[in-house]
Every structure is written in C-alpha cells, then in structure tokens.
PDB file of N, CA, C, O and CB in Angstrom:
ATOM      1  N   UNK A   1      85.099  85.567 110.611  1.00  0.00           N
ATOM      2  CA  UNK A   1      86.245  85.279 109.739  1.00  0.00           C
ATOM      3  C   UNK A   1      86.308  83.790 109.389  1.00  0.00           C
ATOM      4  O   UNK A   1      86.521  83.476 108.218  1.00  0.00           O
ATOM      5  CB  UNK A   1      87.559  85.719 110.417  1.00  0.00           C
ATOM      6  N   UNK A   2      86.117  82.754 110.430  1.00  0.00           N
ATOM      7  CA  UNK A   2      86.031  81.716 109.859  1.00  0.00           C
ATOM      8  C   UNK A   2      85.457  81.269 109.229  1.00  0.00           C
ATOM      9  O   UNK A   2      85.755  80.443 108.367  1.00  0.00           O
ATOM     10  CB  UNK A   2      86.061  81.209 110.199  1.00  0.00           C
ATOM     11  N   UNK A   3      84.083  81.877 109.609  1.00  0.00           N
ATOM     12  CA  UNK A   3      82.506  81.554 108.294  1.00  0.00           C
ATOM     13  C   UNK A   3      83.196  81.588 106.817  1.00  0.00           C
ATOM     14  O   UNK A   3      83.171  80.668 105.999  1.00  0.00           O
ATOM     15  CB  UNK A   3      80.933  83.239 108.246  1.00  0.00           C
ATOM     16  N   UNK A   4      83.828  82.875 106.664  1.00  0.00           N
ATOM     17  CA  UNK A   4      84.053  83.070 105.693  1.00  0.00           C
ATOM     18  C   UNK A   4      85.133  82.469 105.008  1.00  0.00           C
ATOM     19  O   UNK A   4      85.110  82.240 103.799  1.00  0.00           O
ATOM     20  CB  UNK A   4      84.014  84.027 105.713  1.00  0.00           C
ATOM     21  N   UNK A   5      86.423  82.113 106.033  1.00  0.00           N
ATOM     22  CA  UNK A   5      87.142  80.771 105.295  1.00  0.00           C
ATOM     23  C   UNK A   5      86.903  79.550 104.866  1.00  0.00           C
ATOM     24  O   UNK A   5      87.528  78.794 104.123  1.00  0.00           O
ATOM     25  CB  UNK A   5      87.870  80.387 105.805  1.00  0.00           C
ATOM     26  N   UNK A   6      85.541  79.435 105.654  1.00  0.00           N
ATOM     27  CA  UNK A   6      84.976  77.962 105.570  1.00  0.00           C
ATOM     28  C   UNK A   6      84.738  77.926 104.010  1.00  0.00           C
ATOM     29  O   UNK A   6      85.377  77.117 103.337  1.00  0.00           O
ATOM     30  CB  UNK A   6      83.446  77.646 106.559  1.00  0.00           C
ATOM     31  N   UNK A   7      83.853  78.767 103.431  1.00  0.00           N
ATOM     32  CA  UNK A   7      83.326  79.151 102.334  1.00  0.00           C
ATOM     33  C   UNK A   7      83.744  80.204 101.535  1.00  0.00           C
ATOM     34  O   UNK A   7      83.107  81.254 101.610  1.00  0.00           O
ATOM     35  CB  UNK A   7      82.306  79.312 102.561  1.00  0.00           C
ATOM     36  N   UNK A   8      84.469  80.144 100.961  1.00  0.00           N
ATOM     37  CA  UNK A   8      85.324  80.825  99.739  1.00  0.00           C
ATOM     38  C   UNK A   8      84.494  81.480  98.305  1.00  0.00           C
ATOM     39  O   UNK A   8      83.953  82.502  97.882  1.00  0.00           O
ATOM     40  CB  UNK A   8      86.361  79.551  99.165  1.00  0.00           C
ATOM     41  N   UNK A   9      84.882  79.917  97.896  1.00  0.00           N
ATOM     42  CA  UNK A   9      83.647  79.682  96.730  1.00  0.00           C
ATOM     43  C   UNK A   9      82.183  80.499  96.811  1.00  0.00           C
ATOM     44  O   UNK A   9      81.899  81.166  95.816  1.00  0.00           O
ATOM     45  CB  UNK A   9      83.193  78.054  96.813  1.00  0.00           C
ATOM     46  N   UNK A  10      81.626  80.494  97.470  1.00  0.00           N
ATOM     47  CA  UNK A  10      80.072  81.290  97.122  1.00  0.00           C
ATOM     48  C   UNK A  10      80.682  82.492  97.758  1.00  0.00           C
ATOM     49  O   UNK A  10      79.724  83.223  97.505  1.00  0.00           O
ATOM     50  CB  UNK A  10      78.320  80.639  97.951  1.00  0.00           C
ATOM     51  N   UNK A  11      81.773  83.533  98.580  1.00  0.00           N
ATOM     52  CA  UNK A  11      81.879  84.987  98.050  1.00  0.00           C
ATOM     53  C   UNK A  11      82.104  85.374  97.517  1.00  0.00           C
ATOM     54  O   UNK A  11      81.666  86.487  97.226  1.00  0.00           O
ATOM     55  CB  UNK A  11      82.149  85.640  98.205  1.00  0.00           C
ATOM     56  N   UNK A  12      83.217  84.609  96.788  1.00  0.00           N
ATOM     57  CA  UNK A  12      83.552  84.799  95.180  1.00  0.00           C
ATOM     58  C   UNK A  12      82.523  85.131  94.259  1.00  0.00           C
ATOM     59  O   UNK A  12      82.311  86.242  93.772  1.00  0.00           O
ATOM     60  CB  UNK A  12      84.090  83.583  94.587  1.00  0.00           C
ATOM     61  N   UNK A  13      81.983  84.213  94.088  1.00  0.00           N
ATOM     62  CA  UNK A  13      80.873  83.699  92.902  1.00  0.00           C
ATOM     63  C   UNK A  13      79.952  85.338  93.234  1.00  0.00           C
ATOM     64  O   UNK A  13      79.833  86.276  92.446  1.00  0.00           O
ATOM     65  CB  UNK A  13      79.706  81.668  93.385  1.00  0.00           C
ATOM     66  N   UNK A  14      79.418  85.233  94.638  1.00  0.00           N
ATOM     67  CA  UNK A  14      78.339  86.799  94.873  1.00  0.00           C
ATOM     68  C   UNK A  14      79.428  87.478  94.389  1.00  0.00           C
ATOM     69  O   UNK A  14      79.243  87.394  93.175  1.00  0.00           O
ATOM     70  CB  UNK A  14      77.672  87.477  96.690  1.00  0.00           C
ATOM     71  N   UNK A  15      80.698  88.252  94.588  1.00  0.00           N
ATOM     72  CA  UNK A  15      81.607  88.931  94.082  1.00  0.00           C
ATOM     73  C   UNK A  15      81.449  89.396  92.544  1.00  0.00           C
ATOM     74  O   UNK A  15      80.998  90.310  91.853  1.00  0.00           O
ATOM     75  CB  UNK A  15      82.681  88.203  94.317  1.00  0.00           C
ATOM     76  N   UNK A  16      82.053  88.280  92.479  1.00  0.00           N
ATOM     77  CA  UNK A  16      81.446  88.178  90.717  1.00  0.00           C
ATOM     78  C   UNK A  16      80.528  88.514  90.213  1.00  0.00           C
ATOM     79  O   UNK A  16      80.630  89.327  89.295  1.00  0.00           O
ATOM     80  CB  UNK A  16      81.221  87.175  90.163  1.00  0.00           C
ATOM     81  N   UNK A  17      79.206  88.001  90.631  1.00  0.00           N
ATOM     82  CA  UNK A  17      77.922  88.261  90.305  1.00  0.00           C
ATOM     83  C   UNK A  17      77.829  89.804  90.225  1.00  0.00           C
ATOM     84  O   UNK A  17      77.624  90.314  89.124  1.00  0.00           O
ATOM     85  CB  UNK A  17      76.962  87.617  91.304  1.00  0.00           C
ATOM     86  N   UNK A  18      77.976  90.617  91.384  1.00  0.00           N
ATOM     87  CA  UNK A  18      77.811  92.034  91.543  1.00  0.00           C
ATOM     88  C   UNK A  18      78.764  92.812  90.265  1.00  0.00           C
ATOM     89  O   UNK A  18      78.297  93.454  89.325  1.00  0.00           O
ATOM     90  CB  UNK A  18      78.329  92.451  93.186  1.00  0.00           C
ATOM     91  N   UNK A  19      79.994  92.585  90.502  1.00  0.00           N
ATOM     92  CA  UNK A  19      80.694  93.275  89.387  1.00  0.00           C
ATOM     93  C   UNK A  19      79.700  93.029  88.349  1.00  0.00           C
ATOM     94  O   UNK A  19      78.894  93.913  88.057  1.00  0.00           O
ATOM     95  CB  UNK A  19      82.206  92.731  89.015  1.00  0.00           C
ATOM     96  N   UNK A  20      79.697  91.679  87.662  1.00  0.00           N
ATOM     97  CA  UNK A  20      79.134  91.755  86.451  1.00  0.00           C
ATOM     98  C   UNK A  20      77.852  92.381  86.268  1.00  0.00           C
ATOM     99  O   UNK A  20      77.469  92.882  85.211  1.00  0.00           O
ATOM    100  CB  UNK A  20      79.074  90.613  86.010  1.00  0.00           C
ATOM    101  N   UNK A  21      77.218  92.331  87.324  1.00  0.00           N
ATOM    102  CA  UNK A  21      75.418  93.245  87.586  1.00  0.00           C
ATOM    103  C   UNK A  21      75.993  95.173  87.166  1.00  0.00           C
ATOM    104  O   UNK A  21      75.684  95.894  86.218  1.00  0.00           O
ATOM    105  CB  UNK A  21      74.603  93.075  90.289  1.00  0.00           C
ATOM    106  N   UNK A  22      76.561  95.329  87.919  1.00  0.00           N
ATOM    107  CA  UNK A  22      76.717  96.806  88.273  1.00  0.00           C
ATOM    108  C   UNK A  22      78.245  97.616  87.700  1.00  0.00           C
ATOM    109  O   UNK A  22      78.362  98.779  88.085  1.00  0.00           O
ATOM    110  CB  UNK A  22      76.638  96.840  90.025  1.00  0.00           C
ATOM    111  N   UNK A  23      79.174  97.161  86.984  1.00  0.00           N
ATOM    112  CA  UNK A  23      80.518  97.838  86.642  1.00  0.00           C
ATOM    113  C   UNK A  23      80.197  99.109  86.216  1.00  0.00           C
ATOM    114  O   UNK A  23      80.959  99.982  86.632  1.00  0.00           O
ATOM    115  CB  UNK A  23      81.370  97.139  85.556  1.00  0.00           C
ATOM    116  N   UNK A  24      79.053  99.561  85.321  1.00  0.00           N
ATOM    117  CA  UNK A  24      79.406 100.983  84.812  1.00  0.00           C
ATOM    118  C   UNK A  24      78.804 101.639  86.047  1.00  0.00           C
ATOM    119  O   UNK A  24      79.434 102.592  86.507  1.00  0.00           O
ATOM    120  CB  UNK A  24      78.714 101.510  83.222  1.00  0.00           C
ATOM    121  N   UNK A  25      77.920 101.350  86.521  1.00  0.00           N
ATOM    122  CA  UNK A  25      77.152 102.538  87.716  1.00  0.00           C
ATOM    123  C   UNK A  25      78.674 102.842  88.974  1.00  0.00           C
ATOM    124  O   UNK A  25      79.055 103.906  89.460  1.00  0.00           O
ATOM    125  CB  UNK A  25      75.232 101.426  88.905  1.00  0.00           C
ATOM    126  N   UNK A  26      79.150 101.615  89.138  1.00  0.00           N
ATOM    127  CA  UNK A  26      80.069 101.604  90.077  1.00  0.00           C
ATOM    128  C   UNK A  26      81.329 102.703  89.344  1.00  0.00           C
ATOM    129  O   UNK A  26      81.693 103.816  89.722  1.00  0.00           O
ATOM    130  CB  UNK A  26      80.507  99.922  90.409  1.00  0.00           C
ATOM    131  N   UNK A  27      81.556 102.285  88.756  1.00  0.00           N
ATOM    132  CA  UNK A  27      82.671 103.209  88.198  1.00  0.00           C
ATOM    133  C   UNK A  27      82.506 104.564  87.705  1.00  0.00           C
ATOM    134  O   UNK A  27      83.505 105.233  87.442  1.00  0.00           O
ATOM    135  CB  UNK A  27      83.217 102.627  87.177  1.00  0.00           C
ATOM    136  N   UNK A  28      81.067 105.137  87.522  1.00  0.00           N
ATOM    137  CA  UNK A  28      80.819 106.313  87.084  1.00  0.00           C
ATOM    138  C   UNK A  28      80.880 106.957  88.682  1.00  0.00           C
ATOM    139  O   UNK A  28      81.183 108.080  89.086  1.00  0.00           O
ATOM    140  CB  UNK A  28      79.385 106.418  86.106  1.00  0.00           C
ATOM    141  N   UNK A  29      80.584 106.102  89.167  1.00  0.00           N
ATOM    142  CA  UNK A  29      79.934 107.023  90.867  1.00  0.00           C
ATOM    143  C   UNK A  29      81.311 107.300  91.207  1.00  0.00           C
ATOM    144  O   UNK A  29      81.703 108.431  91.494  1.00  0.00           O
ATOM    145  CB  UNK A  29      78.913 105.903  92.493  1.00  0.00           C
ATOM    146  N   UNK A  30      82.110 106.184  91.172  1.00  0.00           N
ATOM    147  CA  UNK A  30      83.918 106.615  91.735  1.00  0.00           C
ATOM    148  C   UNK A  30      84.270 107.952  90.635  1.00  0.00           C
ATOM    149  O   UNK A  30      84.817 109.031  90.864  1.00  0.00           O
ATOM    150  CB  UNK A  30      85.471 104.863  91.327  1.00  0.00           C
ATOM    151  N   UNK A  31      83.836 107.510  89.657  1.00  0.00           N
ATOM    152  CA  UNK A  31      84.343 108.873  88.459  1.00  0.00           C
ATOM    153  C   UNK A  31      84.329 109.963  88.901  1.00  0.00           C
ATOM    154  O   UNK A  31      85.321 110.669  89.081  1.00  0.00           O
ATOM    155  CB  UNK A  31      83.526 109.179  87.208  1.00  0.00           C
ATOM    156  N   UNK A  32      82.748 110.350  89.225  1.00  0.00           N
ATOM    157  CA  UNK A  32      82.239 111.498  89.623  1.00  0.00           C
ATOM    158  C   UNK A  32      82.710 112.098  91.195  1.00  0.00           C
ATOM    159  O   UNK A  32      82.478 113.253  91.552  1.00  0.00           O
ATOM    160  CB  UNK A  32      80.783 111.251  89.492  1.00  0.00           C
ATOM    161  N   UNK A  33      83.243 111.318  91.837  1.00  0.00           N
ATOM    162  CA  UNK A  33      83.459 111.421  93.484  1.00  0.00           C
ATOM    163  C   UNK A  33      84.982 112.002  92.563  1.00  0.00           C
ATOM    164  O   UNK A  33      85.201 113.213  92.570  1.00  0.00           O
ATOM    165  CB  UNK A  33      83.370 109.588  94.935  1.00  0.00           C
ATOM    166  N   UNK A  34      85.854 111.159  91.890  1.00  0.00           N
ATOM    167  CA  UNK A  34      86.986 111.572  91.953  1.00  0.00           C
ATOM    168  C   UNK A  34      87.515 112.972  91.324  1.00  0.00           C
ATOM    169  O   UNK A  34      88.576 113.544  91.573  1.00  0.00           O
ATOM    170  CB  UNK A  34      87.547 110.614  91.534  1.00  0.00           C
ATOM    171  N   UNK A  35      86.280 113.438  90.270  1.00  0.00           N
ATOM    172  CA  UNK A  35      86.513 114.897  89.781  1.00  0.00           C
ATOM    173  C   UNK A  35      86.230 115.946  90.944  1.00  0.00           C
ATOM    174  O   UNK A  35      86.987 116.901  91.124  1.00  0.00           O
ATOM    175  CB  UNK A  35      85.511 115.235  88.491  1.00  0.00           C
ATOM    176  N   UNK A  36      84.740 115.646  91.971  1.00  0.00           N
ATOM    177  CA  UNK A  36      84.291 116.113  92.871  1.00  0.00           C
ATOM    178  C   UNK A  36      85.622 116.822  93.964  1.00  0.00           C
ATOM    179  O   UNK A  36      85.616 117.939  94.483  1.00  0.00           O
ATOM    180  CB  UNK A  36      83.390 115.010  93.340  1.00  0.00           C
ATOM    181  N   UNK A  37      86.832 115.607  94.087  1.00  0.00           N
ATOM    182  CA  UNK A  37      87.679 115.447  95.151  1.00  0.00           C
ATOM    183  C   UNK A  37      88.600 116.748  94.110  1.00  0.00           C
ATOM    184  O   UNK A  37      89.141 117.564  94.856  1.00  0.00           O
ATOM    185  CB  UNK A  37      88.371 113.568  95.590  1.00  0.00           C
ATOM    186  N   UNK A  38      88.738 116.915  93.253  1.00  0.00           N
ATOM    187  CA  UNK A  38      89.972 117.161  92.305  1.00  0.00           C
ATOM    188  C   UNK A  38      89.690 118.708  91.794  1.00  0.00           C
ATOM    189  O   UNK A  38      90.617 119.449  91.470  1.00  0.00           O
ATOM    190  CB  UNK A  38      90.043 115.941  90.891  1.00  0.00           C
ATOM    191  N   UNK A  39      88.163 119.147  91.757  1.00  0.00           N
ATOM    192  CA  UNK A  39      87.927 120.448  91.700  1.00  0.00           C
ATOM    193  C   UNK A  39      87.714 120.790  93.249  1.00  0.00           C
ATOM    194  O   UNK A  39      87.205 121.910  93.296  1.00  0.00           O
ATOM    195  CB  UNK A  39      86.721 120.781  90.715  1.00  0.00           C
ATOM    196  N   UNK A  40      87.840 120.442  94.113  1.00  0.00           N
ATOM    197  CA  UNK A  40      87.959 121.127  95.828  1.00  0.00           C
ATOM    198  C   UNK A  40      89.127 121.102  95.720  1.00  0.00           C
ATOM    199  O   UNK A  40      89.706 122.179  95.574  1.00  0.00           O
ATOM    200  CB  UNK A  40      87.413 120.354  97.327  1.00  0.00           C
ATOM    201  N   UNK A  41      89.702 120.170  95.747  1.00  0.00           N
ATOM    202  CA  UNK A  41      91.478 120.496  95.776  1.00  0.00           C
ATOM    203  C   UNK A  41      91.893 121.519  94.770  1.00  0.00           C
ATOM    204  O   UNK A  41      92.941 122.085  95.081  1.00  0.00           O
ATOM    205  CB  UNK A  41      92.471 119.078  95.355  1.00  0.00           C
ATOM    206  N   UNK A  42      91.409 121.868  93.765  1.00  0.00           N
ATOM    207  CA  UNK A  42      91.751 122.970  92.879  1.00  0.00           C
ATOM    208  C   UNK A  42      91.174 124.007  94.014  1.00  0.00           C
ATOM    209  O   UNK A  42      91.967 124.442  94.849  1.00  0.00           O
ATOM    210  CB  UNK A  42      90.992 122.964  91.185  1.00  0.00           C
ATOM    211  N   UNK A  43      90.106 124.314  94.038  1.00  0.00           N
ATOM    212  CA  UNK A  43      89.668 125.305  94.647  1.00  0.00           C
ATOM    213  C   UNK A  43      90.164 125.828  96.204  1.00  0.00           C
ATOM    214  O   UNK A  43      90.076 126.921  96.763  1.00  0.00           O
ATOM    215  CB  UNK A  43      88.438 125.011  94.571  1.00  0.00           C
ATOM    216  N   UNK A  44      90.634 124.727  96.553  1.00  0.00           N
ATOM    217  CA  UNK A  44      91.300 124.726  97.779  1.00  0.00           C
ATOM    218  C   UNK A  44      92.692 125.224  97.973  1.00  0.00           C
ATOM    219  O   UNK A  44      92.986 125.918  98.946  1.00  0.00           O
ATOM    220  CB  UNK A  44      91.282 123.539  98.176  1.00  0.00           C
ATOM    221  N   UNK A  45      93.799 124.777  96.794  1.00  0.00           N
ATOM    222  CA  UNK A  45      94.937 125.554  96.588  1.00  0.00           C
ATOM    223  C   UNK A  45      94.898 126.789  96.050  1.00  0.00           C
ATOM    224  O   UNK A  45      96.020 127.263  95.878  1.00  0.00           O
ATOM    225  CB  UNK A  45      95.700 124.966  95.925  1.00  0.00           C
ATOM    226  N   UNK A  46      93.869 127.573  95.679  1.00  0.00           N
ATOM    227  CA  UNK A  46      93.409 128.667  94.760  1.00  0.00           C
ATOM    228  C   UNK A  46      93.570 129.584  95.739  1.00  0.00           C
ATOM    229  O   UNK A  46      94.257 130.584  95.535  1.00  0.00           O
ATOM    230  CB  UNK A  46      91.945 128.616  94.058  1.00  0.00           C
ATOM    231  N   UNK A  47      92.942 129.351  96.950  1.00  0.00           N
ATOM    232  CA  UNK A  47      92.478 130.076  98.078  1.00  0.00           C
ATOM    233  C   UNK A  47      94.252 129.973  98.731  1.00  0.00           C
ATOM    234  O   UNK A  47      95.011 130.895  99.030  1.00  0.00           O
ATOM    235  CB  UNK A  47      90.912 129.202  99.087  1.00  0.00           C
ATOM    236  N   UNK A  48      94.403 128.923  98.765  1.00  0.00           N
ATOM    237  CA  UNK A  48      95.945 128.752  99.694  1.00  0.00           C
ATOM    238  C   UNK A  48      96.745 129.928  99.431  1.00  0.00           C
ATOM    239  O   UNK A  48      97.176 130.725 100.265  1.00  0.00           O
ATOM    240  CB  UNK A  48      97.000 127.350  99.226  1.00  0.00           C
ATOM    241  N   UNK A  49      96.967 129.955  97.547  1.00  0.00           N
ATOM    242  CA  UNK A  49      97.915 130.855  97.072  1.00  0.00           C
ATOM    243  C   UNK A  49      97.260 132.370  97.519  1.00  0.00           C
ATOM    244  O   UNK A  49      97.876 133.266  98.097  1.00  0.00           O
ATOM    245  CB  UNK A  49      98.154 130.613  95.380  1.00  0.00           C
ATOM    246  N   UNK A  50      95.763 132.394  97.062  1.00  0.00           N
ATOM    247  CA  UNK A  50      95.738 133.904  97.677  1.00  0.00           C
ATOM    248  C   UNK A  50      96.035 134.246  98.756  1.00  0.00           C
ATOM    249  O   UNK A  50      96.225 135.443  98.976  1.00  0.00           O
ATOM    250  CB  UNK A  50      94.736 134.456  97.709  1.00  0.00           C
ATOM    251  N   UNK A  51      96.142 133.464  99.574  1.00  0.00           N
ATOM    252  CA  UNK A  51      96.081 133.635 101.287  1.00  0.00           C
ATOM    253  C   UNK A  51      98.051 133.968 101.071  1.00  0.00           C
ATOM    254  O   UNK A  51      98.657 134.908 101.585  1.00  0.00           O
ATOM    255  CB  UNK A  51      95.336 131.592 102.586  1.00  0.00           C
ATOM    256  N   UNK A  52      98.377 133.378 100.588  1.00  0.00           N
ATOM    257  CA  UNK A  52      99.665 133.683 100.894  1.00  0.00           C
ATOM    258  C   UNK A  52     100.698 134.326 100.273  1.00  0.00           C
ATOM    259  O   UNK A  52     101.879 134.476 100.589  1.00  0.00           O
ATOM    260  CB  UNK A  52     100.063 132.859 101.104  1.00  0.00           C
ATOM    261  N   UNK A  53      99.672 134.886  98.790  1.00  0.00           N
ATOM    262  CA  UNK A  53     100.433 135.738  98.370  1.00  0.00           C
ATOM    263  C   UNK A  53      99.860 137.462  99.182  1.00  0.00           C
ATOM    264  O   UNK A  53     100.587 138.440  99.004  1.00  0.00           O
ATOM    265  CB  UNK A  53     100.349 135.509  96.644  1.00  0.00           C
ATOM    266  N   UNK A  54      98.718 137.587  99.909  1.00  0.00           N
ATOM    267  CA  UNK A  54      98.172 138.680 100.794  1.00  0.00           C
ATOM    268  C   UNK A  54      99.242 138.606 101.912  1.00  0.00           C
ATOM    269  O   UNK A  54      99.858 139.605 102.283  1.00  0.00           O
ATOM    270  CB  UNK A  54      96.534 138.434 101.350  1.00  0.00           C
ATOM    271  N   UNK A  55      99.458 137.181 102.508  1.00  0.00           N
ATOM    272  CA  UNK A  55     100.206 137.588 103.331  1.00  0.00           C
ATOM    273  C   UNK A  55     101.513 138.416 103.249  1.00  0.00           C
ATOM    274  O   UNK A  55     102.036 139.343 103.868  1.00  0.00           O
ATOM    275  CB  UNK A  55     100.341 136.708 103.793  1.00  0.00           C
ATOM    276  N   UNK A  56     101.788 137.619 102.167  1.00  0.00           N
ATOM    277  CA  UNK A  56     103.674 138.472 101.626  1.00  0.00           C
ATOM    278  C   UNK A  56     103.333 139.624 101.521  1.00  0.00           C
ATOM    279  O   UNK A  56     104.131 140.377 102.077  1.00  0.00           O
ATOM    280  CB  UNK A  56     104.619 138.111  99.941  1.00  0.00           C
ATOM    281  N   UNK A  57     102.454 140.146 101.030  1.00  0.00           N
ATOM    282  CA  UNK A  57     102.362 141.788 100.367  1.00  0.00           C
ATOM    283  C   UNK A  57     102.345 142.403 101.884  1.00  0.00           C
ATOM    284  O   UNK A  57     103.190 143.206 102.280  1.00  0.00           O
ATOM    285  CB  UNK A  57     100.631 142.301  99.187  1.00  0.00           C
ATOM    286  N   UNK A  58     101.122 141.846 102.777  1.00  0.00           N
ATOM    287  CA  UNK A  58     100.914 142.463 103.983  1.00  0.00           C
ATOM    288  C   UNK A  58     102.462 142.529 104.919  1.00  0.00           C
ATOM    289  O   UNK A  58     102.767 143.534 105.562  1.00  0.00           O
ATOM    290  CB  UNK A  58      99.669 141.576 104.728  1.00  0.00           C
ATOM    291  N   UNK A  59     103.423 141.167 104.848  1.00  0.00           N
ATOM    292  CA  UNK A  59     104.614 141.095 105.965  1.00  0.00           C
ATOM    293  C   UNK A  59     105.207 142.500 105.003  1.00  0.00           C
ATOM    294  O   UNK A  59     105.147 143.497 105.723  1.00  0.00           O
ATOM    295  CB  UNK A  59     105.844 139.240 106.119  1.00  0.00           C
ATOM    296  N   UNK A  60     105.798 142.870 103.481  1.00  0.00           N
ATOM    297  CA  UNK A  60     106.460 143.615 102.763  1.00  0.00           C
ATOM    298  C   UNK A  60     106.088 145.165 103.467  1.00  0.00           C
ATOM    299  O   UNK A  60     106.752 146.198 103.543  1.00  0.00           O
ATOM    300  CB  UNK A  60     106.084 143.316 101.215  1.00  0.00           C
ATOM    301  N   UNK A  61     104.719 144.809 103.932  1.00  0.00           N
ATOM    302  CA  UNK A  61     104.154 146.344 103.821  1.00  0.00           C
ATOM    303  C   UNK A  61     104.764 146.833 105.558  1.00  0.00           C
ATOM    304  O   UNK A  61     105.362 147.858 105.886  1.00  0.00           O
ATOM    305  CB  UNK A  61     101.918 146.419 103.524  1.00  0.00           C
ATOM    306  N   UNK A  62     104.451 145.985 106.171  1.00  0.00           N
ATOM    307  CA  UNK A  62     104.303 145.676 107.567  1.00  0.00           C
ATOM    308  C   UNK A  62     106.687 146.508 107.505  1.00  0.00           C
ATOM    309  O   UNK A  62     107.164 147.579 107.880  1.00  0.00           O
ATOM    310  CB  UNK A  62     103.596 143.117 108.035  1.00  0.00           C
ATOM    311  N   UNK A  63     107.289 145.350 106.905  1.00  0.00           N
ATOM    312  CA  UNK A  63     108.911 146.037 106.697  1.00  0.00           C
ATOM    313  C   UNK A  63     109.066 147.218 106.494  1.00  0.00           C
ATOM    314  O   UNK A  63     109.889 147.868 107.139  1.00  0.00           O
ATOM    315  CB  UNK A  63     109.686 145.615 105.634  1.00  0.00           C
ATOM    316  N   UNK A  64     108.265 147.773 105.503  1.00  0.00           N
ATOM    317  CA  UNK A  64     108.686 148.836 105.053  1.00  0.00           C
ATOM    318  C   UNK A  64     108.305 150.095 106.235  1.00  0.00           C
ATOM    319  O   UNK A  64     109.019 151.070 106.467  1.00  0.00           O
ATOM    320  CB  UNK A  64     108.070 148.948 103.614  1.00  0.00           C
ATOM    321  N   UNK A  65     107.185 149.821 106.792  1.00  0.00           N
ATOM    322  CA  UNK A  65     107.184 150.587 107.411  1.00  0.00           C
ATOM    323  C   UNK A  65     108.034 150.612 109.034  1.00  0.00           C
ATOM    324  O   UNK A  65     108.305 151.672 109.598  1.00  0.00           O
ATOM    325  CB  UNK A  65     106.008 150.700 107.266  1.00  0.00           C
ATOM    326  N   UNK A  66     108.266 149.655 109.434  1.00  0.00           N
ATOM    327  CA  UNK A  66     108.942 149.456 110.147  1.00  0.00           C
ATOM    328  C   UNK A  66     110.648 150.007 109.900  1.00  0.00           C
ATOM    329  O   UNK A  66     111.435 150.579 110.654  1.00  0.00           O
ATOM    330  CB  UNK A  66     108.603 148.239 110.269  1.00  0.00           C
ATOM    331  N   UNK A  67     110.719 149.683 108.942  1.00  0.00           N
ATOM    332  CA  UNK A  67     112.428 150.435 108.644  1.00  0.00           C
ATOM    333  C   UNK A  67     111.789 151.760 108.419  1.00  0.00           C
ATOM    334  O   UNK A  67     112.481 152.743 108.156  1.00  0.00           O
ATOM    335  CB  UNK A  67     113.614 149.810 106.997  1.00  0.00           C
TER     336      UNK A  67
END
C-alpha cells in the first residue's frame, strides 16, 4: 500500500494506458457476462414459477381430498 502511495502518477498513467488500449474488448466481455447473468435469471424464475404453481395445484389437490 505504501509502494503504491509513494507513486500515484505512473498507476494512473498504466490505468490510462490500458483503458485506452482495450475499452471495446473490455466492455463487450462485461456485455456478454451481463446478458449471460440475465437469461439464467430468466430461466431461473421460469422454473421458480413452475415449481410453485405445481405446488399450489398439488397442496389444492392434497385439500380436497382431505375434506
């Protein structure tokens, strides 16, 4: 940590350097991770609702016969 307070200036500057080298690759890769994350979570609540609309039908079925 102190190395790095000592010297500011040149992580910056590498900082810099990289963004300006690499912005579209970097941002397509987050792109693609973030649709990746966003169709599992679709697919993931898809499954939730079936699961729990089976369950209701199954507890309904489970009442009826019980009364």
């Amino acid at each position: 940590m102190c190395a790095a307070k000592a010297q500011p200036s040149n992580k910056t500057r590498a900082r810099r350097q990289n963004l300006q080298a690499q912005p579209a690759s970097k941002f397509a890769a987050m792109g693609e991770i973030s649709i990746k994350f966003r169709q599992a979570f679709d697919t993931a609540r898809k499954i939730s609702i079936k699961f729990r609309r089976a369950i209701s039908l199954r507890h309904v079925k489970f009442r009826s016969a019980m009364a």
